[in-house]
C-alpha positions in Angstrom: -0.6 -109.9 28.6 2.9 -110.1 26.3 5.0 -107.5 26.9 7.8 -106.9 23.6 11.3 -106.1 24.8 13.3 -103.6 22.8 17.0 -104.0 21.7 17.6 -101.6 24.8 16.1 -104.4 27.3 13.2 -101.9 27.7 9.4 -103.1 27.8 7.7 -101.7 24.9 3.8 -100.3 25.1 1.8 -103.6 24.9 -0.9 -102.1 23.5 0.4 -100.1 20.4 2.6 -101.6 17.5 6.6 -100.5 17.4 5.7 -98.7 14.7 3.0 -96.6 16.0 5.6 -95.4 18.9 7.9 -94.6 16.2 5.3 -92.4 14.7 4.3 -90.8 17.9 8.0 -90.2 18.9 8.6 -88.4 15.7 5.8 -85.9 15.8 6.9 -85.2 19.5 10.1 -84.1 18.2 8.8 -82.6 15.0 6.5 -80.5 17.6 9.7 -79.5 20.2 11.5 -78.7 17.0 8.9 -76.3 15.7 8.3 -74.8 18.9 11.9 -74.1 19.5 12.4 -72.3 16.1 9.0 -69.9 17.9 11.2 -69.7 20.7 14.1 -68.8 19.5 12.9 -66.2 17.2 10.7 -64.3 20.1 14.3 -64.3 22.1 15.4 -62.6 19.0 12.2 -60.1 18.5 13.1 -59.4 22.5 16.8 -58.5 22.3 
């Protein structure tokens, strides 16, 4: 089993292309970013 090293020195997923982490990684912060724009306008509803 090959495992890819990243530019950091970090062992990439051996199973899934770079790009497919890229992908993943984006729509994770896509999703916190979304979900802190719900956030922050309940705090506002609340104060």
């Amino acid at each position: 089993m090959k495992h890819r090293y990243s530019k950091n020195g970090e062992v990439s997923c051996p199973i899934l292309p770079d790009t497919r982490i890229e992908e993943v990684s984006a729509i994770n912060i896509e999703i916190l970013a979304s979900s802190g724009q719900v956030l922050s306008t309940m705090f506002r509803h609340l104060s």
